[in-house]
N, C-alpha and C positions, 0 to 999 in steps of 0.2 A: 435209108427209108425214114421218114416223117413218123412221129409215135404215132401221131394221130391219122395215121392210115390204119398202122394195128390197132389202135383203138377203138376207130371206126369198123372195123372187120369184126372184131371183138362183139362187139355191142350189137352190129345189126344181127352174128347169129345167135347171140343168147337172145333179143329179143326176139326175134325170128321163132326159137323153137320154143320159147315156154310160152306163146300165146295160148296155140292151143289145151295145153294140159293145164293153164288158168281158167280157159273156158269153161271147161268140162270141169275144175272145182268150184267156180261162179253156181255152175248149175248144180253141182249137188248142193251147193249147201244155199242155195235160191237167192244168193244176191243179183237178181235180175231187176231189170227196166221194164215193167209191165206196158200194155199197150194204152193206148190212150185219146184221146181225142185231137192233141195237138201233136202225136208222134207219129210218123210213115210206118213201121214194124207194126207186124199183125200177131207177133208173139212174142213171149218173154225173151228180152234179150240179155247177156251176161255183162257184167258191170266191173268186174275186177281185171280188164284189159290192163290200167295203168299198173299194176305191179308187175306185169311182163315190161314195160318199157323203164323202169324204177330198175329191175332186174341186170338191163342190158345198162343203160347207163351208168349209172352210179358205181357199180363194179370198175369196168371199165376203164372208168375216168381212175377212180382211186390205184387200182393197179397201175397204172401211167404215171403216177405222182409220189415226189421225194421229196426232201429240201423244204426249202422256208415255206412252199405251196402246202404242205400240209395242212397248215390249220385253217387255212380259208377254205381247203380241201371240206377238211372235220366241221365247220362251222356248217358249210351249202349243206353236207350229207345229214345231218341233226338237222335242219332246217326244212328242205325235202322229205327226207322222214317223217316229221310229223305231220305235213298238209295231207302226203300221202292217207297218215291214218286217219288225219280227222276228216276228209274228205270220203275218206271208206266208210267210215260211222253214218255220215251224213246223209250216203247210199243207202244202209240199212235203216231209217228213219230214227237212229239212235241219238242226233243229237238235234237239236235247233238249229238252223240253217245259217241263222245271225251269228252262229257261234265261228263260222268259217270266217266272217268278214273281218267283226269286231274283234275278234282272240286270236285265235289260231295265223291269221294273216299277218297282223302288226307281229306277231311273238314272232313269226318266221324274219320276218326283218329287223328284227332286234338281235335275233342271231348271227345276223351276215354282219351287222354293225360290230359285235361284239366279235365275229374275226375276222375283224378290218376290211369288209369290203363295204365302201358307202359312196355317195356321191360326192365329190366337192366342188358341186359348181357354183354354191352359194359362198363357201370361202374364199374364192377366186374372185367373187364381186362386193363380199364386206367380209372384211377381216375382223378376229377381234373374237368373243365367244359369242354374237349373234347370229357368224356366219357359221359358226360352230353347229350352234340350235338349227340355224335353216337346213343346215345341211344334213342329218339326222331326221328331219319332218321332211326334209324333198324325197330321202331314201325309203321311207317306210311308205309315204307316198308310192311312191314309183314300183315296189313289190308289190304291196295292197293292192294299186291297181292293172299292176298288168297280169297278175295272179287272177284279179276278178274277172278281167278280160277275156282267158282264156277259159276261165271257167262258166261263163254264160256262151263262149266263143261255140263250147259241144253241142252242138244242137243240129248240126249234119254229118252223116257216113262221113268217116275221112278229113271233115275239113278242121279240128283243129290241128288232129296230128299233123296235116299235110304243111300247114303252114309253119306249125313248129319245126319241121323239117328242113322248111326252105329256109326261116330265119336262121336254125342252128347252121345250116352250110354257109352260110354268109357271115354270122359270126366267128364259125371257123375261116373262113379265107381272109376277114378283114384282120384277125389275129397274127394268124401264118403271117399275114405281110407286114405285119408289127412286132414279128418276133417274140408273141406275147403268148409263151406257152401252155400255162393254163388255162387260156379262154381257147385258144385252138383245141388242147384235147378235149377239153368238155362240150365244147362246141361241137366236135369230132363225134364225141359218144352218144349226142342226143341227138343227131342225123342218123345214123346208124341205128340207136334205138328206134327212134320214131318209124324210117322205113320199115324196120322187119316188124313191127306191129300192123303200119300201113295196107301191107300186105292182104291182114284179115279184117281190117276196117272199114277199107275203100269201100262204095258202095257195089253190089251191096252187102254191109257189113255182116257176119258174123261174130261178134265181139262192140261192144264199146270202150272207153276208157274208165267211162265213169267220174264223177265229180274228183273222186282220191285223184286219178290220173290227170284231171286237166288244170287241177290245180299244180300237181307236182310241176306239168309241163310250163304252165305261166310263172311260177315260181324260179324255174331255171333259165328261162328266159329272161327276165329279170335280172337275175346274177350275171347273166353274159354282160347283159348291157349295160350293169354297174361295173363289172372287173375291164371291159375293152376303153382302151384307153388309145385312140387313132393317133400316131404321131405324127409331129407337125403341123398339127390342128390345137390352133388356142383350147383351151376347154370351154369359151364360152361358147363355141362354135361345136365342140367334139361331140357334145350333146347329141347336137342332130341326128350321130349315126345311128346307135342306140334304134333313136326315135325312128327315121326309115326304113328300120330291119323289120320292127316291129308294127308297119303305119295301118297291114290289114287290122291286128284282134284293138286297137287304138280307134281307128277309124269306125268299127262296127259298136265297141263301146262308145263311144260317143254317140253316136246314132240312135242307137236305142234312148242313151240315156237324156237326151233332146227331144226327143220323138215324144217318149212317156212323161218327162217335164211338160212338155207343152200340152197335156193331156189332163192336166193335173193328179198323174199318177209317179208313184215311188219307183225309182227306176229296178232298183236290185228286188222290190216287192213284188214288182206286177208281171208277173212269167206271160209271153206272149211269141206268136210266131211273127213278129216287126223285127227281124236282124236284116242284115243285107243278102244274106243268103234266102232266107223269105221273101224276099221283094224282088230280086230275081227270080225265082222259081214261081211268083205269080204274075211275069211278065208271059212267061214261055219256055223258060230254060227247064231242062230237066233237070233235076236233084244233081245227077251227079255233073253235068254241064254247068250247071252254078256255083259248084265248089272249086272248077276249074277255073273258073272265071276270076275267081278270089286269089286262089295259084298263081295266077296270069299275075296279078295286081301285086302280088309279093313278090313276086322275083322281079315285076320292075322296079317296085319300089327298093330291093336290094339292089339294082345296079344300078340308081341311083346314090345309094349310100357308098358305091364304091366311087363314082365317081365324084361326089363331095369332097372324098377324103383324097382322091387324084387332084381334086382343082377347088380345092376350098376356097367359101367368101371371105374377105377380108374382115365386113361390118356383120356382126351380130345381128344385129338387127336384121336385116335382110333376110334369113332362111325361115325366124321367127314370123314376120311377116308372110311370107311365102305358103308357110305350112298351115298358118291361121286361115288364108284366104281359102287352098282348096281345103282343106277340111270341112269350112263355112259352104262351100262351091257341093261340095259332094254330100253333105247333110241336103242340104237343101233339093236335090237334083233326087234323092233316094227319097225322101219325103213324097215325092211325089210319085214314087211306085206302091201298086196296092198293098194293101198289108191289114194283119189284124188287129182291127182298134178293138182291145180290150178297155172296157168300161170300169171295172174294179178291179182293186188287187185278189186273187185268192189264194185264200193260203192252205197251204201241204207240207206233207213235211218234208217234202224232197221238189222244193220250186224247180220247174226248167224255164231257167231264167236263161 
């Protein structure tokens, strides 16, 4: 049997069972999501969901793990740890929100860097120590933002876990067929955790994750998609998968952040119901019909990324082009569903950005 079946087993029933008795500590000690004018819930909801999915993971994965994987192991888990808590702070309105983006974000990728997990796609195209530097700023890049990603991505029952879900399945399967054991398990562990959280997420929820949690989860996401390395794929081209796995909370960042550009507003400042799950749910879709729609849009975009790595391009160029167009194709198409034009940023201490 594959570790990462028991891994997977592992993970979905510790996260599975300590949701609820998170819950019920959220709510003694009141870190709750109060109601509000841009949120669906008509009462206090519980906010420390991600330490149940932090719980099942992380365990998990590390129990599964020996040999030279350890300290990439120790790096992710010190790395995760801390978004976790600074992300829990943020909830309680204990810290400045810019502290998640500017500190706390780059620091978690300086972490992975310092045990050895970074990108090298920039050494692959200038050698030398510039390729060195690029590659080091394309990594802290690529945590920073798909971390931010998932962290504005909370803003429906269900839909970041869900998608983290579908992406961790697909970075496990694209691993398993790479032979590349610790992106399978941890790939493994955070499918597992995320369902048995999902459970009391879905709409409609009882439980959130909370900024701690969705930061953890884009944080992890991240690590896959630096540690999966597709063989038989140049890496100018390997990029891509990464990128595919990940193309819903990428695509939705974008959007907003184009959307509120062109508005003359700060995109991480000005908290708004303009994601794509908004602008579905003001066509017709129901709440929880929209989040589905997003699912829909992930698992194609994942088997795509399988079949890249089945029938890769030869020229670079081409999938960069490709991915440019509809991204350009899908901003533009979403622009034009209804949405909340907020006029000014305002500030709180806990943006739902």
């Amino acid at each position: 049997m594959h570790p990462g079946i028991i891994t997977f087993a592992l993970a979905l029933t510790i996260s599975f069972s300590l949701t609820i008795p998170v819950r019920q500590l959220a709510l003694r000690l009141g870190i709750v999501d109060l109601p509000g004018p841009r949120k669906v819930h008509r009462s206090p909801m519980p906010l420390l969901g991600g330490f149940a999915i932090y719980c099942g993971a992380l365990p998990a994965a590390v129990l599964s793990l020996d040999g030279p994987a350890g300290k990439q192991a120790l790096g992710i888990v010190i790395g995760a740890t801390l978004l976790l808590i600074v992300g829990t702070l943020d909830d309680r309105g204990l810290l400045h929100h810019q502290v998640k983006l500017l500190v706390a974000m780059p620091a978690a990728a300086v972490l992975l860097i310092a045990s050895g997990i970074q990108s090298h796609l920039a050494s692959a195209l200038l050698r030398g120590p510039a390729g060195e530097v690029l590659d080091f700023a394309v990594t802290v890049l690529w945590v920073v933002g798909i971390t931010a990603a998932f962290s504005i991505l909370d803003h429906m029952d269900g839909l970041a876990g869900g998608i983290a879900a579908i992406a961790s399945f697909f970075f496990a399967i694209l691993a398993i067929l790479d032979g590349q054991l610790l992106v399978g398990i941890l790939g493994a562990a955070m499918f597992g955790a995320c369902l048995g959280f999902l459970r009391w997420n879905f709409n409609p929820a009882k439980i959130f994750m909370g900024d701690g949690g969705a930061m953890f989860l884009g944080f992890m996401m991240a690590t896959l998609g630096l540690k999966l390395r597709p063989q038989g794929l140049p890496i100018t081209t390997g990029w891509l998968i990464p990128v595919l796995v990940l193309a819903v909370p990428i695509f939705d960042t974008t959007l907003v952040s184009v959307s509120r550009s062109r508005r003359g507003l700060i995109p991480f400042l000005a908290p708004g119901a303009d994601h794509s799950a908004h602008r579905l749910a003001n066509i017709g879709f129901k709440q929880r019909d929209a989040v589905l729609v997003l699912y829909g849009a992930a698992i194609i975009s994942g088997v795509v990324a399988l079949l890249v790595r089945r029938f890769p391009m030869e020229k670079p160029l081409i999938p960069v082009v490709l991915i440019s167009f509809f991204v350009l194709l899908g901003v533009a198409v979403f622009e034009h569903l209804p949405y909340e034009r907020q006029n000014t940023p305002k500030r709180t201490s806990q943006p739902s950005i």
